[in-house]
C-alpha positions in Angstrom: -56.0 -65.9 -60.8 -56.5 -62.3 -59.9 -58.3 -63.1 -56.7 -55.3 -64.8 -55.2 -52.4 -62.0 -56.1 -55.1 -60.0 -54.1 -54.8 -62.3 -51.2 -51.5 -61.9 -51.0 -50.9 -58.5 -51.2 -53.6 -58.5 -48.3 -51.4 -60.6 -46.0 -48.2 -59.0 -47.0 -49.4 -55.7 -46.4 -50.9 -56.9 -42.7 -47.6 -58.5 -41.9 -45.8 -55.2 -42.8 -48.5 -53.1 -40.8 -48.2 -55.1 -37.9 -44.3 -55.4 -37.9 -44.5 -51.0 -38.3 -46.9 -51.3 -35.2 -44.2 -52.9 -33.0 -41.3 -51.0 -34.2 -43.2 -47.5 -33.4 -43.8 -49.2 -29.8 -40.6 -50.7 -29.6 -38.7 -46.9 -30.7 -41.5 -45.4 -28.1 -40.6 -47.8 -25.0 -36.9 -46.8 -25.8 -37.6 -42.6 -26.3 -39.2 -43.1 -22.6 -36.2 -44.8 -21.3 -34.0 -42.2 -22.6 -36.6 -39.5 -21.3 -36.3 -40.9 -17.9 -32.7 -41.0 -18.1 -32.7 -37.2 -18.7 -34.9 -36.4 -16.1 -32.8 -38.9 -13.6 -29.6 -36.7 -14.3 -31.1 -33.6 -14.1 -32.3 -34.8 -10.6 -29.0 -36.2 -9.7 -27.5 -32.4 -10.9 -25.4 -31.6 -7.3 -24.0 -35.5 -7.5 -22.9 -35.1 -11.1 -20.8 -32.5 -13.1 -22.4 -30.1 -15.4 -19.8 -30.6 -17.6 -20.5 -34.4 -17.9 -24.8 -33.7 -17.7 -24.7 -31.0 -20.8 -23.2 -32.7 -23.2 -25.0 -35.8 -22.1 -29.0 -34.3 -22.1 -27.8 -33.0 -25.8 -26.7 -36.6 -26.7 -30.3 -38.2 -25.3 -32.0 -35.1 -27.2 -30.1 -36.0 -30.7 -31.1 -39.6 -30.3 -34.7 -38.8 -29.8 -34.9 -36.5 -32.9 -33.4 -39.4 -34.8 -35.9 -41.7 -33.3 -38.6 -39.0 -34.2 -37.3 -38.4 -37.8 -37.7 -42.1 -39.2 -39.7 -43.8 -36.9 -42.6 -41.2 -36.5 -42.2 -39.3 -39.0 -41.5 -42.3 -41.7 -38.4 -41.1 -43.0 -36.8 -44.7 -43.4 -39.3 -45.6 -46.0 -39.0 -44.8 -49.9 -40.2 -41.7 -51.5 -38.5 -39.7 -48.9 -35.4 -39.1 -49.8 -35.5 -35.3 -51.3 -36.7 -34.9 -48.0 -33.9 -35.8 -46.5 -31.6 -34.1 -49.1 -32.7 -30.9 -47.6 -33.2 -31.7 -43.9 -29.7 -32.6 -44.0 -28.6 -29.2 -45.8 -30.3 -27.9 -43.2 -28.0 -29.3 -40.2 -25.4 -29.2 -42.2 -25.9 -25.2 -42.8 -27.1 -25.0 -39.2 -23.4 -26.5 -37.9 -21.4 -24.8 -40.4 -23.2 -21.5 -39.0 -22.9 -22.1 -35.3 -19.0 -23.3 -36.0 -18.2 -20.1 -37.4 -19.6 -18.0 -35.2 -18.0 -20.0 -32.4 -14.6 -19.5 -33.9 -14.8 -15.8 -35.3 -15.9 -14.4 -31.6 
């Protein structure tokens, strides 16, 4: 009886090591895409408007550190989460700081 709950736990955790595998090459394939997007605009600078490429890198940039955050850096899975309590104080502290010192001056 014991050998076979070992068995499964086996294959389950293979299946769920393997499916991790292809979603950290799948989020990889996509950080290069958005990589190569950057670069592409910053080549195509005198063709497009700074105020359409700025705002734009910063978007690709964003999306990466959420691609780094739970894909890399496993912050989807359980156990995490006081973690994320204070990497989101963090931001939020961070905006709240750049805000107001973008309306006082």
């Amino acid at each position: 009886m014991q050998m076979k709950y070992s068995k499964v736990d086996v294959h389950y955790r293979q299946k769920r090591s393997k499916e991790e595998v292809q979603h950290q090459l799948i989020t990889f394939s996509i950080m290069i895409f958005l990589t190569c997007l950057a670069f592409s605009a910053v080549a195509l600078q005198e063709k497009v408007s700074s105020m359409f490429l700025v705002p734009f890198i910063l978007l690709l940039g964003c999306v990466q550190v959420i691609f780094q955050l739970y894909y890399f850096m496993h912050m989807k899975h359980r156990g995490h989460e006081m973690v994320r309590f204070f990497l989101y104080s963090g931001i939020a502290v961070g905006f709240i700081t750049i805000l107001t010192f973008l309306t006082i001056v």
